[in-house]
N, C-alpha and C positions, 0 to 999 in steps of 0.2 A: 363675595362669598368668603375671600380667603381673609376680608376683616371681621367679617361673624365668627370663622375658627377661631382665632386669635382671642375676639372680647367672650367670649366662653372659655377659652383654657385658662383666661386671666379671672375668670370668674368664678372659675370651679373650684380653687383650695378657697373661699371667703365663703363662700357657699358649707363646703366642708367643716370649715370654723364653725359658723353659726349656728350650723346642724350640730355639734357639739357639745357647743356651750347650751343649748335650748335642753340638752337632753343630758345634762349636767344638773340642771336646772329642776328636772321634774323627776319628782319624788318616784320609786321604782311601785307599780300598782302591789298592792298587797294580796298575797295568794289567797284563791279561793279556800274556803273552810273545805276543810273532808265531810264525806259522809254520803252515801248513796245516790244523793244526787248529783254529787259531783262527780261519779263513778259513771252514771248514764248519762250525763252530758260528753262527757270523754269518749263514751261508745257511739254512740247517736248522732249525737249533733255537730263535731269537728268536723264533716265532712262535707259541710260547708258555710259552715260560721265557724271564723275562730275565737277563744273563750275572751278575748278583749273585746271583741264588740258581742258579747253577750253580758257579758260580767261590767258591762259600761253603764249599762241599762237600768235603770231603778222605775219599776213598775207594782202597782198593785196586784192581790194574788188573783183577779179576777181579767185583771190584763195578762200575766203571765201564763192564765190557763188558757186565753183568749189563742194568746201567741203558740205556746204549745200545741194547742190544736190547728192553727193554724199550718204550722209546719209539720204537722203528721197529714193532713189533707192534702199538703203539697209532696209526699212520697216518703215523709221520715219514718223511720221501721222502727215504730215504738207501740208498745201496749197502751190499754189506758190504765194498768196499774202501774205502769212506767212512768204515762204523765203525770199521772197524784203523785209520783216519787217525785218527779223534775218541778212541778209546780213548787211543791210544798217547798224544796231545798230555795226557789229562786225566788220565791213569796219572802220566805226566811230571812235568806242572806243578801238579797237584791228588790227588797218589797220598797214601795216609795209610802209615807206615810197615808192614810187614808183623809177622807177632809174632813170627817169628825177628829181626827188624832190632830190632822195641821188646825182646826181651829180651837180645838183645848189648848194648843201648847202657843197660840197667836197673844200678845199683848191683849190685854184687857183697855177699852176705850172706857173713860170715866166721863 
């Protein structure tokens, strides 16, 4: 037991390092844009999602309204003029391209 302490106290400043440099490393996330929906996201949804793993996400606006409903069926205290407003801001600023969009913009096969 008392050589487990030991190789963990000798482990915890490398440990410490690493965590460090890693986070040295990666670029600081870009703050979400303003704008209504990011105002009901603030209200609503932080209380138990925080905006890093919402804002992680890059979904279609058909997934997002998927999702949105989702969590107002599971207790979230939002209108549905609140979801068109959260939809529409995470469609916007967190939409993942559509497959007509990813395959216009795919190399062309000759």
């Amino acid at each position: 037991m008392r050589n487990l302490l030991i190789t963990a106290a000798a482990l915890l400043p490398l440990a410490i390092v690493g965590a460090r440099a890693l986070a040295a490393d990666t670029p600081a996330p870009a703050a979400p844009p303003p704008g209504p929906g990011l105002e009901l996201i603030n209200q609503r949804c932080v209380f138990c999602h925080n905006t890093a793993q919402i804002f992680s996400e890059r979904k279609p606006a058909a997934a997002w309204s998927a999702t949105v409903e989702q969590m107002a069926n599971r207790g979230a205290e939002v209108s549905p003029e609140e979801m068109k407003v959260i939809v529409d801001y995470l469609a916007k600023n967190y939409g993942a391209p559509t497959e007509s969009a990813a395959a216009a913009s795919a190399p062309q096969q000759h």
